[in-house]
N, C-alpha and C positions, 0 to 999 in steps of 0.2 A: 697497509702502510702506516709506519705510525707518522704522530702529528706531536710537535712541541704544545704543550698548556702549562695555562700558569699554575705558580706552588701549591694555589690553595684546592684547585678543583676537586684531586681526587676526597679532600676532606668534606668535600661539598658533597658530592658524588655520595662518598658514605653515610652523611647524616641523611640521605634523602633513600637509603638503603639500598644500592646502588654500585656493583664492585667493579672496578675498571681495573684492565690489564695495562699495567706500568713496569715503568724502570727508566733507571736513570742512563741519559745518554754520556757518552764519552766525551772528548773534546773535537773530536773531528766530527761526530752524527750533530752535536749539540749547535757548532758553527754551520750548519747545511740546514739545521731544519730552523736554527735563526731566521736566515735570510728567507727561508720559505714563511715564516710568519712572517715577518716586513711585507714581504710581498700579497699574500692571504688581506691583512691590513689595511695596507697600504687601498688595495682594490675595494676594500668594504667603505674604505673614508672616502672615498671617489664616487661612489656610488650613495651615500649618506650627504655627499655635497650636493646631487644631481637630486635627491628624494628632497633637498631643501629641508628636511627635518633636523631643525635645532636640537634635540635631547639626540639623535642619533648620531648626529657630528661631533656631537661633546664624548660620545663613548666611544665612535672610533677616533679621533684624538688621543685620548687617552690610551686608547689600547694600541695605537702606534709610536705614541709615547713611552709605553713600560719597553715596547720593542728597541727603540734606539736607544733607550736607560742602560738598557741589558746590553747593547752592542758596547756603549761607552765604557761601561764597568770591564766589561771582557778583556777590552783593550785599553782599561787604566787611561782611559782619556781623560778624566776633571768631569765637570760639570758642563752640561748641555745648556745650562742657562750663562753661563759666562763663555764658554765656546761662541753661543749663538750672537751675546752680547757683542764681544770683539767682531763678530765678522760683521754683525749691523751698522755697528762706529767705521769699519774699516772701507764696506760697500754698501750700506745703505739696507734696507727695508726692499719689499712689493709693494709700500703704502701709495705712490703715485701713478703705480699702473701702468709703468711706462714698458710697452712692446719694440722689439728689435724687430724689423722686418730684414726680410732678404734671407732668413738663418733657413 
């Protein structure tokens, strides 16, 4: 099965002498194996939360980061830091840790 990676791997791959079978996906494979990296991601930053390792939560951040960069771009959204901005101003933060019961 293949797996989305990022631009620079296969270059990486080949300087470490290394050839990996590629090709570029279309706009329909490319939107499916997205959301399957968010998800990959998503699970690895979950698990780097629970390991409590600082450098390992800062890279999968990051690498859920390039993922939602990439969804935004896809779909000509703007910026995820003014996205995230307006909706902060509009509902607030997690900073007070306030839980909904009953949901």
């Amino acid at each position: 099965m293949s797996k989305l990676i990022r631009d620079m791997i296969p270059l990486i791959a080949m300087s470490d002498g290394v050839q990996l079978d590629i090709r570029s996906a279309n706009d329909e494979e490319f939107m499916f194996y997205l959301k399957e990296k968010l998800r990959e991601e998503s699970e690895e930053l979950i698990e780097a939360i629970e390991s409590g390792d600082k450098d390992h939560i800062r890279e999968e951040l990051a690498d859920v980061y390039e993922v939602l960069k990439t969804v935004s771009d896809q779909y000509r959204i703007g910026s995820l830091e003014d996205i995230a901005r307006h909706r902060r101003s509009a509902r607030g933060a997690y900073n007070n840790r306030t839980l909904l019961d009953g949901e």
